[in-house]
N, C-alpha and C positions, 0 to 999 in steps of 0.2 A: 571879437577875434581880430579885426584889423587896425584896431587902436595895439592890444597884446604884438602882437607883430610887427608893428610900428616902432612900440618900445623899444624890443628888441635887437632891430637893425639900426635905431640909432642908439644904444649902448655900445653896440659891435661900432661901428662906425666912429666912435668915439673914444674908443679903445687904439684903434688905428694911428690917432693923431697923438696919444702920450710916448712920451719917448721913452724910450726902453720898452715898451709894454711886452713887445713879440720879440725883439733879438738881444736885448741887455742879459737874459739869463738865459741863452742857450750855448754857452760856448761848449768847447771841449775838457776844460781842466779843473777838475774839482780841487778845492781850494783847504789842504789840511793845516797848514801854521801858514805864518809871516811873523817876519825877525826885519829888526831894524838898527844900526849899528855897523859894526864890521865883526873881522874873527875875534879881535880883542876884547868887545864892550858891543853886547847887541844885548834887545829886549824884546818879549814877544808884545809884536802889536794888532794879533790876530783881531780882538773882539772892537780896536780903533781902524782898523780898515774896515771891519765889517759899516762901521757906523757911517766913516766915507765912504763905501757905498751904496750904502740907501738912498744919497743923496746927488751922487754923479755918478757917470760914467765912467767921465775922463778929467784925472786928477794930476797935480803936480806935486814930486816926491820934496819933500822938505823937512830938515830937522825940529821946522816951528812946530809941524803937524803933530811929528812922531815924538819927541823930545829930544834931546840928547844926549844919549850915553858915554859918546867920545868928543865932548868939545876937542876943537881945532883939530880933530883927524876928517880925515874921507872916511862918508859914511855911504850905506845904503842901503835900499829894501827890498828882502826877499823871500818871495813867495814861494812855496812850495804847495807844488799838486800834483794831483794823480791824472796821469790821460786816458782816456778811452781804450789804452788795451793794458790798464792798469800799474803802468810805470809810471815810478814817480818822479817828475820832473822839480828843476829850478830857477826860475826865472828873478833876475836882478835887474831892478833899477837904481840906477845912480841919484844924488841929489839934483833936481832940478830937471830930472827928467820927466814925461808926461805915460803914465798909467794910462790904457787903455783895457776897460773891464769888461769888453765887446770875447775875451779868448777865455773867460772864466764861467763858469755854471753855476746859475742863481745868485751871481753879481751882485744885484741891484736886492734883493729879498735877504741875503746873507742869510741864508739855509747852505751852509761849508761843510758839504759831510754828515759824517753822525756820528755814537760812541765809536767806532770803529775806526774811523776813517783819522787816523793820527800820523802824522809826520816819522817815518821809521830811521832820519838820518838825523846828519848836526848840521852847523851851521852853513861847511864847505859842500852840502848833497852828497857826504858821503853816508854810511850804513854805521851800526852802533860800536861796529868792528873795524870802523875807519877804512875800511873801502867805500873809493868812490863811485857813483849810478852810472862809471865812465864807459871803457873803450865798447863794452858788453853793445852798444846799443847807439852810438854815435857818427853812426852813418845812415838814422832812421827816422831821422826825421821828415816833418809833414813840409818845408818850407825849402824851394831847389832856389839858392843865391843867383844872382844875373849880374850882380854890379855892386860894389863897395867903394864910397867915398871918403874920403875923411878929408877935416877942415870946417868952413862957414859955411855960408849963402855966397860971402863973396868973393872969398878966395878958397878953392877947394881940389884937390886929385884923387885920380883916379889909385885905389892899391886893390884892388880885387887879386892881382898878383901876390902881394905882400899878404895878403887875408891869408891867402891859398895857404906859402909855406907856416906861418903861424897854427891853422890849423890842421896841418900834417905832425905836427909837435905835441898839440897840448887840446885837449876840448875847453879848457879853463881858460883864461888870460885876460889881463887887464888893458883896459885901451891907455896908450899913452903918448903922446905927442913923438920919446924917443924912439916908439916903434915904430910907425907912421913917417917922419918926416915933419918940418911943422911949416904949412904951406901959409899959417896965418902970425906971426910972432908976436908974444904979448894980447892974443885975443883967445874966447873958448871958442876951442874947437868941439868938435861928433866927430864920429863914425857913423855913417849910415850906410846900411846893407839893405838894399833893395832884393826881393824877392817873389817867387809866384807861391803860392796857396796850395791849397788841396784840388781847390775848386776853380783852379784857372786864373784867379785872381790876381794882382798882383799888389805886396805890403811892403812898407818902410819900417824897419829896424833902428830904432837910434841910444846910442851909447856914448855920453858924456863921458869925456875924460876920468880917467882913476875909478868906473865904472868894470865891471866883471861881465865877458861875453862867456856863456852858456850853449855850446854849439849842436847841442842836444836838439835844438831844435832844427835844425840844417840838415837835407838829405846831402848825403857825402859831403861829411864835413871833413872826418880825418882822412878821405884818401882827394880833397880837393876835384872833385866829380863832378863840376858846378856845368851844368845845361849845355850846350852843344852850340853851334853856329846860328842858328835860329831862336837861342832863348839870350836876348837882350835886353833891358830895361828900356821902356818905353818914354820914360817921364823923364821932367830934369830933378835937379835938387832939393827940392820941397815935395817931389812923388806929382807933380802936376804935368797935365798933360791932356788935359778935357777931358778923362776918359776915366782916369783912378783915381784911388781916396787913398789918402793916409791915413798908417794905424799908430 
């Protein structure tokens, strides 16, 4: 009986220490297509993301990965998924940006759904009738902004203002130096939008240049709502601060 017993808590014990075991497939987005490309020239790369990842977490978006369908255009990949009160979301990342599969469910296992569970829009999130998943619901998001920067590491400003009227405008829009300002010339720049959680937390947003922000995920995104006197970003420009992690 205490050899049996023994077993057991060092299985569990062991389980603890592989990564992903307990939070790689608990996010909230269940994961129906991924497209890679732009509006002009995309390909579905559902069952090739599945394969990256089985094998990481946290990957870098790349035309070598995915192939590509648009030499010499901007390209990028997007995923679409269902959230927990059954809307369907779209999340885009730009080339060279970093995937994080800590916000997707069964991530790591790639169990995406079932028959059922299929993508009911195109490539822009909008519906088969060419409406967009837009104004209906873009102020509902899980994720309240505190601070938006755009720029480097080493030269960088503050536009959380500039965020704001942009997204009084549009839930869609691309990052672009001539939107912004260009604080860095002749270097890549981000955008990074710092934000709190569901769970009090707070996460780093980053959006490479000629990249598509999706503000679906932002609580008052179109009426620019963003946090009060007391809701500040804690960290500096890499999300550090002793205290937070980057997502």
């Amino acid at each position: 009986m205490f050899k049996k017993l023994s077993a057991i808590l060092f299985v569990a014990a062991w389980s603890l220490l592989l990564p992903g075991t307990l939070t790689a497939d608990e996010g909230e987005y269940v994961i129906l297509s991924a497209q890679y490309g732009n509006e002009g020239n995309h390909v579905d790369v559902t069952n090739r993301l599945k394969e990256l990842a089985r094998r990481d977490r946290r990957f870098r978006v790349d035309y070598r990965t995915f192939g590509d369908p648009a030499p010499g255009q901007a390209k990028s990949l997007r995923i679409y998924a269902r959230g927990p009160d059954g809307r369907e979301r779209m999340f885009e990342y730009g080339d060279n940006s970093v995937i994080d599969g800590a916000r997707f469910r069964s991530w790591g296992s790639g169990e995406w759904g079932g028959p059922n569970d299929r993508w009911s829009g195109n490539w822009n999130g909008g519906d088969r009738d060419g409406d967009r998943d837009g104004d209906r619901g873009r102020d509902e998001g899980q994720f309240l902004i505190l601070s938006a920067q755009y720029g480097n590491r080493r030269r960088h400003i503050d536009v959380t203002n500039r965020l704001k009227e942009m997204a009084r405008t549009d839930r869609h829009y691309r990052v672009d130096y001539r939107t912004f300002g260009d604080p860095a010339p002749g270097e890549p720049k981000v955008l990074r939008i710092y934000a709190r959680g569901p769970h009090g937390r707070e996460h780093m947003f980053e959006y490479p240049d000629n990249s598509v922000i999706d503000g679906a995920q932002f609580r008052g995104w179109g009426t620019g709502e963003w946090g009060g006197p007391n809701d500040r970003w804690s960290g500096d420009w890499d999300a550090r601060d002793g205290e937070h992690e980057r997502r």
